[in-house]
N, C-alpha and C positions, 0 to 999 in steps of 0.2 A: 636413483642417483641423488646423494645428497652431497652437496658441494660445499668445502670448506676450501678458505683461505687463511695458507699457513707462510707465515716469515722464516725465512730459511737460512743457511750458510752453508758455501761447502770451502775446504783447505787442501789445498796444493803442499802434499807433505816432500813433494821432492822438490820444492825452494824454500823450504823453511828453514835457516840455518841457527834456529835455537837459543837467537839472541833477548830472549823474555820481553823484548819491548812491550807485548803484548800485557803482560804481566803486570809491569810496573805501574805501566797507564790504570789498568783496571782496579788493582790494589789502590792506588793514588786516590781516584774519585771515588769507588765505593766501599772500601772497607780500611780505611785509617783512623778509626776510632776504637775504645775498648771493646772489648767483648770479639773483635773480629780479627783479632791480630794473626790468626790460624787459618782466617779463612784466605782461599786464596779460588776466587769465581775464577778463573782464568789464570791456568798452571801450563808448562811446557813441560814433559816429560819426554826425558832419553829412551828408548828402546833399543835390546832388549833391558826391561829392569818391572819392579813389581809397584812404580809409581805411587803418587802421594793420592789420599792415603797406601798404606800399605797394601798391598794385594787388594785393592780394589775392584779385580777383574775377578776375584777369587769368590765366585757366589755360593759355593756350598758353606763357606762359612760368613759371608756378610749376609744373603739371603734374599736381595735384589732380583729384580724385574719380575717375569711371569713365568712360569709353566702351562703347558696342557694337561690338563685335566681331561680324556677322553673328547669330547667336540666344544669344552666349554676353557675358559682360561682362566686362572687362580695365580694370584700373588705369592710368589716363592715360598714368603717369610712364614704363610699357613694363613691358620683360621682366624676366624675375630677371638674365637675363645684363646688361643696360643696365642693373641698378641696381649690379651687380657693378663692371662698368667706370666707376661713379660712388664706388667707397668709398672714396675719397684724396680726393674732390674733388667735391660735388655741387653742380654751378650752378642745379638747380631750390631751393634751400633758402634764404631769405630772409638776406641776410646784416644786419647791425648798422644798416648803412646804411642797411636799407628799415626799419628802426624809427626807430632815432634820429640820422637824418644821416649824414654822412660820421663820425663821428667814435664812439668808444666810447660805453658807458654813461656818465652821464653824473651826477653828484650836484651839492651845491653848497655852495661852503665858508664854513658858517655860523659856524665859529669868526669869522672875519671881524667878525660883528655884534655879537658878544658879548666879544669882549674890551678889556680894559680899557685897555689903553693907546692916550694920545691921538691923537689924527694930525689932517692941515691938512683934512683931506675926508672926505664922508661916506662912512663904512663901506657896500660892497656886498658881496656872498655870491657871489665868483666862481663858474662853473660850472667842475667840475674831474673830468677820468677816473676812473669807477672800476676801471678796469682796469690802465691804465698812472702813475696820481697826475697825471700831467699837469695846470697851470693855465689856467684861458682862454680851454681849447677853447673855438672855435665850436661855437651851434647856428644846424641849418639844417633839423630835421624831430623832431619829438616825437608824442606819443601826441594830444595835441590840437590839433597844426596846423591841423587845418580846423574847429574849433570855432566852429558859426556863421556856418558859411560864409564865414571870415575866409580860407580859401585858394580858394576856389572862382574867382578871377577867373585864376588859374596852374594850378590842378592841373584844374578842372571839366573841361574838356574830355578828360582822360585817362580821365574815368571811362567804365568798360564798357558800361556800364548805357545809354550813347548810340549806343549801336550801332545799325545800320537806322535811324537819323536824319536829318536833311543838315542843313549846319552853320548854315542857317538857325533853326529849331528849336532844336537845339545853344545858339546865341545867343541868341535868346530865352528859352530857360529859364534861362541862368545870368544874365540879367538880372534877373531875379525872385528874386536872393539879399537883393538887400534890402528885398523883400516876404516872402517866403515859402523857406522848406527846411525838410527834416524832420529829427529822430534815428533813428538804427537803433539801439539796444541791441543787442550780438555776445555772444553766449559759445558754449561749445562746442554742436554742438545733440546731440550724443549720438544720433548717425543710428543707422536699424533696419542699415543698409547701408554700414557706416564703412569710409573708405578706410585710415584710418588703419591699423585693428584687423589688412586683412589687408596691410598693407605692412610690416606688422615682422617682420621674419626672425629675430626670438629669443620670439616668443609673448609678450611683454611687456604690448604693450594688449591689452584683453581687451575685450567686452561682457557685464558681469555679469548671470547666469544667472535671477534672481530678479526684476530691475524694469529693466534696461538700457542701465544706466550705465554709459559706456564709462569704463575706466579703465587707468592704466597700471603695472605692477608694477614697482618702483624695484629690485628684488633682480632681474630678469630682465633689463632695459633693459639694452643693452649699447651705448649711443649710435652706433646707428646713422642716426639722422636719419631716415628713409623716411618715419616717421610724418608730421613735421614737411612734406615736400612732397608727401604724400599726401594729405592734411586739406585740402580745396578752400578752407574756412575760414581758414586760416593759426593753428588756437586750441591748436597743441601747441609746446610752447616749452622750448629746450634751456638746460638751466642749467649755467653757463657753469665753476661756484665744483663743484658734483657731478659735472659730465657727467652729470647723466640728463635723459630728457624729462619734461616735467610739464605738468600740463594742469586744466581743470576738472574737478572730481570730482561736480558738481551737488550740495556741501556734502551727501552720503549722511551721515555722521557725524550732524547734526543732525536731514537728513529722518528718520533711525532713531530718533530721540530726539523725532520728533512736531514739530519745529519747523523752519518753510522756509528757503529756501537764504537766506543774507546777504543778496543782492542782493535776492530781492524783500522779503524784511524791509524790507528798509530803502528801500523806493520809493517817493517822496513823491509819485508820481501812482498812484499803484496801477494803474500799467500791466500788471501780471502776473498772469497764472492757473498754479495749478499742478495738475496731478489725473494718473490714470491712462488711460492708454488699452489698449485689446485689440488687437492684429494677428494676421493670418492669418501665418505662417512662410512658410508653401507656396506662398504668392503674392507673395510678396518679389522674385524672380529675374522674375517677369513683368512685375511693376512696372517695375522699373530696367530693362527694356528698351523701355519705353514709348515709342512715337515724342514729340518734344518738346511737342508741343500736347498730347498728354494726360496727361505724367508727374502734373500734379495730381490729376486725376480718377482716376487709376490706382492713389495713393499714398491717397487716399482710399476707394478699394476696398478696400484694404486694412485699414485699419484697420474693426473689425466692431463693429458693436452689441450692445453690453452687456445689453440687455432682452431680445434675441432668445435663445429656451428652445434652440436649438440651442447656438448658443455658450457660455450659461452652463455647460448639462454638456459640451460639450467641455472645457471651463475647467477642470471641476473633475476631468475625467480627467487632464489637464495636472498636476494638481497646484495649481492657484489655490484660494485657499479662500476664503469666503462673504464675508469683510473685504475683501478683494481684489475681486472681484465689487460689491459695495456700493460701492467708492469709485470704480470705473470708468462705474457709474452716475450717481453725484453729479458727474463728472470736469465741470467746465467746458470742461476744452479737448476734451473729446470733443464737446459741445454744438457749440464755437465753428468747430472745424475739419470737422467732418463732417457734425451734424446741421443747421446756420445756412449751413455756408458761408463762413463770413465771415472764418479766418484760415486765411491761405497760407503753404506753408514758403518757405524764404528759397535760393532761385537748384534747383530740382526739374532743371536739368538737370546738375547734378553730380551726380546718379543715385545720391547716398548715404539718401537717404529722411530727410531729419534728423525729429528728433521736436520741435524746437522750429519754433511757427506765429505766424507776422506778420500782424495786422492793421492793414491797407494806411491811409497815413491818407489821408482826407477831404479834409482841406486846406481854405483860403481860397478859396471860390468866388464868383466874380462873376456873380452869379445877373442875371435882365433886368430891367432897370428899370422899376418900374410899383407900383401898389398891390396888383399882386395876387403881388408876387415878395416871400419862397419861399413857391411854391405846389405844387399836385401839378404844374402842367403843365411845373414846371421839371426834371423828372425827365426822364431823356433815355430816347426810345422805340427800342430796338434795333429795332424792324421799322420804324420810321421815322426816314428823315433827319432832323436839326435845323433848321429853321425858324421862324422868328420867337422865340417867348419862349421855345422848347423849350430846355432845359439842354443841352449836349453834350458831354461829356465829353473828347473827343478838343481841345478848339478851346483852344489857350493863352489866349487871352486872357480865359478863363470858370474852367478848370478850372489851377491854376496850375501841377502838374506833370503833364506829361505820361503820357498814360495808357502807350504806348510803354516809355516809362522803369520805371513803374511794372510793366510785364507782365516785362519782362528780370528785371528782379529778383525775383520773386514769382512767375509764372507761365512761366517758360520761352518768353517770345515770346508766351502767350498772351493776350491781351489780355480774352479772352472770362469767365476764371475773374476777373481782377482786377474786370473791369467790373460784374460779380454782387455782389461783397462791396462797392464803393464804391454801384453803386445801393440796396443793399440798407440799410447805413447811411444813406444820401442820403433811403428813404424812411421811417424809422424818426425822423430828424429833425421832418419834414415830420407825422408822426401825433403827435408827441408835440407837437407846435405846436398840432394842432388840437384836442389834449386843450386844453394850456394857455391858449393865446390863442383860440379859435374856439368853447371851452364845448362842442364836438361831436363825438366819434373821428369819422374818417374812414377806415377800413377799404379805400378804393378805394387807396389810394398804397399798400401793403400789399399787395393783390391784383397790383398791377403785377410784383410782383417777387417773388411765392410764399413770402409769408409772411401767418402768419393774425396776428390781434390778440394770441394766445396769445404766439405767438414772441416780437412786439416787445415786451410788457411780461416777457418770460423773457429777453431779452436788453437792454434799459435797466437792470435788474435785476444782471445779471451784469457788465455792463460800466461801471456807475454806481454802484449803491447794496449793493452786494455785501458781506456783511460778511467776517470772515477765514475760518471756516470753510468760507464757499462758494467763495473762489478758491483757497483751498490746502486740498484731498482728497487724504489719502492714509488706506492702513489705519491703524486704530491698534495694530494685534499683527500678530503674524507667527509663525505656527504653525510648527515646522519640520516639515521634510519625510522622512519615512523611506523609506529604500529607494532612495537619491540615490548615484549613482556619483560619487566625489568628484573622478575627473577631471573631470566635467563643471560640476559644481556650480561652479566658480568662471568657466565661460563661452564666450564663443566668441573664437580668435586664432587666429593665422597666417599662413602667408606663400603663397595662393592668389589668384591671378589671372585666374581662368576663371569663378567662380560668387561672390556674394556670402557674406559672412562664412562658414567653414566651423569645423566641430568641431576643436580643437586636438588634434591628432594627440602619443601620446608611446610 
């Protein structure tokens, strides 16, 4: 057992109302200079839609994360020699277009509004190249086209996520855009298993040594791109004004100084947890080879419990010290993703293990009509069929996005891990009703789905009335460490395609 400490996050997708705060903050401090006006570390996408960039989810043509290879793992995009024969010309690499249209970056010429002299018509703020000065460009695709499911009736049907569908269904849900869609909050997720880290052939991104932030060294980057279509996410971004890549750093600067990243700072639904979690090392490479139905379950073996007296002194043979330990303890996202269940990483068959966990939303359910709906019997019983008043989660016209849709995204096909985390909120509703309205807990809606009384008020708690110290856990000192080889001490990179992340060789 080799024990890592990793910085985490997980999101509460069913209170996220898609109002970019998140957004603006992050754009604001780290990318409001040239070269970055594209980038966007922290984007909200609407679902269903084929988000920014374009079909980003879409790996047979961007060529992100891993495959198996028989008992061994390989980088989608191929060999060293096929990325070789790609260094003039990489068509897996998102080009301008799949961000902002056909046409360059893109600003807007505000002089326009503000000057003073007269004219017969009203002043407008052309849109104009930042690249070439050009006026007038067209647009035809920005960072917030489907805001809202305002593209969803053109682009929906390209989304991945409808795969093993038929276009009945298909149809169905994208009709339910002006009922119902959700947000996904994206930023990097800072995988245990980055494709990024080992696709760069200058050692550039790293995954830092002490809490597992991947990050990339701007003196090392030698703009090669690989990172860029190795990242299944699309979240590394080349600047266009530097030539380097740049990416999320998970605001480390601030988390060092005791204060959380911008983004969840500034999250007007406090949809965000932040804490630490514990991994086994050694079970990493078994993980990612996980056949697809259990990479969840596999990815959660991985991660270990913080109480358990083995791990702690492994930990501290590691090197973790007591502050470290204690916050892996308090960690909420270790509660939410391992101990409860209830958040899933975002697409487990790109076999990078990311550290950041989604919880799935709820949504607008059309429970049965009657006096006694929502009741417990509206909970859907996996060992029985839905009949009569039973809820069932699979049946569009109850449950309004499809559970299918919801398993691609979040479970690898499984449908089985999603259907656990939405029952499990579905009965945590239903108890906290019969607190409220009934004067009585009911502990049986509870027992359906392997949670005691304890849990639900430990997670109404977390996920409701949580104050800041309990969603954002991290140590408050950091001992150093003696007796650290300093190659290592700054982490794991390189250009290995056989094994997940390996030691940076010099």
């Amino acid at each position: 057992m080799k024990i890592k400490a990793q910085l985490s996050m997980s999101f509460n997708l069913e209170k996220c109302i898609g109002c970019n705060t998140c957004t603006v903050a992050c754009k604001n401090v780290w990318t409001n200079r040239k070269g970055t006006e594209y980038m966007w570390w922290n984007n909200v996408e609407t679902k269903p839609g084929i988000g920014y960039p374009k079909q980003w989810e879409k790996q047979d043509l961007w060529k992100g994360g891993w495959v198996k290879d028989g008992d061994k793992l390989k980088l989608r995009y191929g060999s060293k020699a096929y990325m070789l024969s790609n260094l003039f010309y990489n068509p897996h690499t998102p080009e301008m277009k799949d961000y902002y249209g056909k046409n360059d970056v893109y600003s807007f010429n505000y002089k326009d509004l503000h000057a003073s002299e007269s004219s017969k018509q009203q002043p407008v703020a052309r849109p104009k190249s930042m690249v070439t000065g050009k006026e007038d460009v067209s647009i035809d695709w920005g960072v917030n086209w489907e805001d809202n499911a305002g593209g969803a009736h053109i682009t929906g049907k390209q989304d991945i996520n409808f795969k093993d569908m038929n276009e009945g269904e298909i149809d169905a849900t994208l009709k339910f855009r002006d009922v119902f869609y959700f947000y996904l909050p994206r930023i990097c997720n800072h995988c245990v298993n980055p494709g990024c880290v080992s696709a760069c052939p200058s050692g550039a991104a790293y995954k830092r040594e002490e809490d597992g932030i991947v990050l990339i060294d701007q003196d090392r980057c030698r703009n090669w791109r690989y990172c860029i279509s190795s990242c299944p996410y699309k979240k590394v971004y080349y600047n266009w004004t530097s030539g380097k890549m740049e990416k999320c750093i998970l605001c480390y600067p601030r988390i060092e100084s005791g204060l959380p990243p911008v983004c969840f700072h500034s999250c007007v639904g406090k949809i965000r947890s932040f804490g630490v979690i514990f991994y086994d090392m050694d079970r990493i490479k078994e993980a990612a080879l996980a056949d697809d139905e259990n990479l969840v379950e596999e990815q959660r073996k991985v991660i270990l419990d913080p109480f358990d007296s083995k791990v702690i002194e492994e930990a501290k043979k590691e090197g973790i010290s007591d502050d470290w330990i204690d916050a892996a303890q308090r960690s909420p996202v270790y509660k939410l993703a391992k101990k409860w269940e209830l958040a899933l990483p975002l697409h487990p068959e790109f076999r990078t293990m990311p550290s950041l966990f989604y919880i799935p939303p709820l949504a607008p359910i059309l429970t049965s009509a009657g006096k006694n709906s929502p009741s417990t019997e509206d909970i859907f019983d996996m060992e029985k069929p839905s009949t009569g008043p039973l809820l069932s989660l699979d049946e569009l016209d109850k449950f309004r996005v499809p559970l299918k849709y919801l398993a691609n995204m979040f479970g690898a096909g499984n449908e089985e891990v999603v259907k656990k985390s939405l029952l499990r909120q579905l009965a945590i509703r239903h108890y906290q009703r019969s607190i409220r309205v009934d004067k009585k807990p009911d502990p049986k809606v509870l027992d359906k789905v392997g949670l005691s009384e304890k849990d639900a008020q430990e997670i109404v708690r977390a996920l409701s009335h949580a104050f800041l110290n309990e969603r954002f856990v991290v140590p408050t000192k950091k001992s150093e460490r003696e007796n650290i080889d300093p190659y290592t001490e700054r982490g794991f990179a390189g250009f290995d395609h056989m094994t997940p992340w390996s030691p940076m060789k010099r």
